[in-house]
N, C-alpha and C positions, 0 to 999 in steps of 0.2 A: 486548462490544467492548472488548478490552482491547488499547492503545496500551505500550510500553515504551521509555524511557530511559535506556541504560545508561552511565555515564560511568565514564570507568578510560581509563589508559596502554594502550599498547598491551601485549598481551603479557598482560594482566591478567585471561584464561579469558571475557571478555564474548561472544564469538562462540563460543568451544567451551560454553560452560553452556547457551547458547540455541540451538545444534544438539540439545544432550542432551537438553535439556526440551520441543524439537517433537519427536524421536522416542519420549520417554517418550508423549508426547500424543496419538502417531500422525496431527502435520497433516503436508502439506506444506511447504516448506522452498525459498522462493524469495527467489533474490538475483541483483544485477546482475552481469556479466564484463565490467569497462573493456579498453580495448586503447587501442590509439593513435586510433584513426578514431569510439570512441566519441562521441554529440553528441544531442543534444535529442533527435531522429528516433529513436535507438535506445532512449532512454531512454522515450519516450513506448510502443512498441513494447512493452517490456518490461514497463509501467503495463498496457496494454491485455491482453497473456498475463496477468497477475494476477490483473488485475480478470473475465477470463472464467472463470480456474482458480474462484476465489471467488462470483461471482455466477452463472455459468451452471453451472459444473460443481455447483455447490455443496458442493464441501470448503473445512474448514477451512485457514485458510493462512497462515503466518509468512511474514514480509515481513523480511529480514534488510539492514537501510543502515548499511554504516558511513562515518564520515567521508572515507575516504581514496576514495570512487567520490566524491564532492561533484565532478563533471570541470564543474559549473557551476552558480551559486547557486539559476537557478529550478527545478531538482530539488529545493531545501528549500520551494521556494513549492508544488511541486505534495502534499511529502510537508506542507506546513502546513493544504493542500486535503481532503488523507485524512483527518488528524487531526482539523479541527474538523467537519466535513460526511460522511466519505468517501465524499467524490467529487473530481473531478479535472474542471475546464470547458473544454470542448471536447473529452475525448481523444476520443471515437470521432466518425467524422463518419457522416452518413446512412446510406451504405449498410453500414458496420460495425454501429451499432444495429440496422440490418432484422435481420442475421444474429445479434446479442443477443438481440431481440425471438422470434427463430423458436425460438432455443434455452434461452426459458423457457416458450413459450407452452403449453405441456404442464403443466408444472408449475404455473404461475399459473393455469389453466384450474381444476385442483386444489386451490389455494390461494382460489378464488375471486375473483381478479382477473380486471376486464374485459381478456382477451389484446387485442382491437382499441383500446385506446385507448392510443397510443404515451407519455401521461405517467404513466399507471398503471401500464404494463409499465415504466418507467425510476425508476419509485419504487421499485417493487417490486425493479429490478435492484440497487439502492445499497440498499436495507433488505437484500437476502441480503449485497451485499458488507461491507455494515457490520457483520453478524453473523459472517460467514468469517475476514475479515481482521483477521492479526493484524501490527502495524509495532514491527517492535524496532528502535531506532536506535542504535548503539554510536558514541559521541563521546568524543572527548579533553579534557580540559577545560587539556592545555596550550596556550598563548598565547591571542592576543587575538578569533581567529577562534568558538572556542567563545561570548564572552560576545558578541560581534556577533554569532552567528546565532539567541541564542538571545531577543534584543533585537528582532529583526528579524522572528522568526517566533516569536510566543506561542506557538500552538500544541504545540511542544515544550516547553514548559514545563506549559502549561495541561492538556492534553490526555492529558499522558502520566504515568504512573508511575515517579518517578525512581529508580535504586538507582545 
């Protein structure tokens, strides 16, 4: 489970080195597309493709954040949730988990996890995601936003591997 921290200007190869090194690796290669209408809803949305790419599909998978998608602060809260746990509380509600649950239930059957007991199968879903997913976060370390966020959410600090 490895977490990354990359700080540099912009312009400074952090997003082209960590395109190069998932396709040396051969994971997937997931990141967000702001526009003007982007907001919580989409952003959650995009947690939720992730977290299936990783945990149900079970590939490996780069999770590419740079600062400039930040379109609002509890995005660092939910990537502070990945980092120290990953997991994210509340993303999926009921009837998304059923459709989780059905598309491990094969595989954890194999793994010898009880498929019928819905907190065994949600362990199991965050033990593959915590092994799949990988969070590279590209930040700036100009102004005073870098040393507030990173004040605010340990887990970037903590959790992560700084270069």
């Amino acid at each position: 489970w490895t977490q990354e921290l990359l700080v540099g200007v912009g312009g400074s190869g952090r997003k082209s080195l960590t395109t190069l090194a998932v396709s040396m690796a051969d994971f997937a290669l997931r990141s967000i597309v702001i526009n003007r209408t982007y907001g919580k809803f989409e952003w959650r949305e995009d947690l939720k493709s992730i977290f299936m790419v990783a945990g149900v599909q079970n590939e490996p998978t780069v999770f590419l954040f740079d600062d400039t998608q930040i379109v609002d602060e509890t995005f660092l809260e939910d990537i502070n949730g990945i980092l120290n746990t990953g997991e994210v509380p509340n993303l999926f509600n009921s009837e998304e988990m059923v459709a989780v649950n059905e598309g491990l239930s094969k595989d954890a059957r194999e793994d010898g996890i009880n498929a019928g007991n819905p907190a065994e199968m949600y362990a199991y879903f965050i033990s593959r995601v915590r092994s799949n997913l990988h969070v590279v976060l590209c930040l700036s370390p100009i102004g005073d936003a870098f040393r507030t966020r990173l004040l605010m959410f340990p887990a970037l600090v903590n959790c992560c591997t700084i270069d």
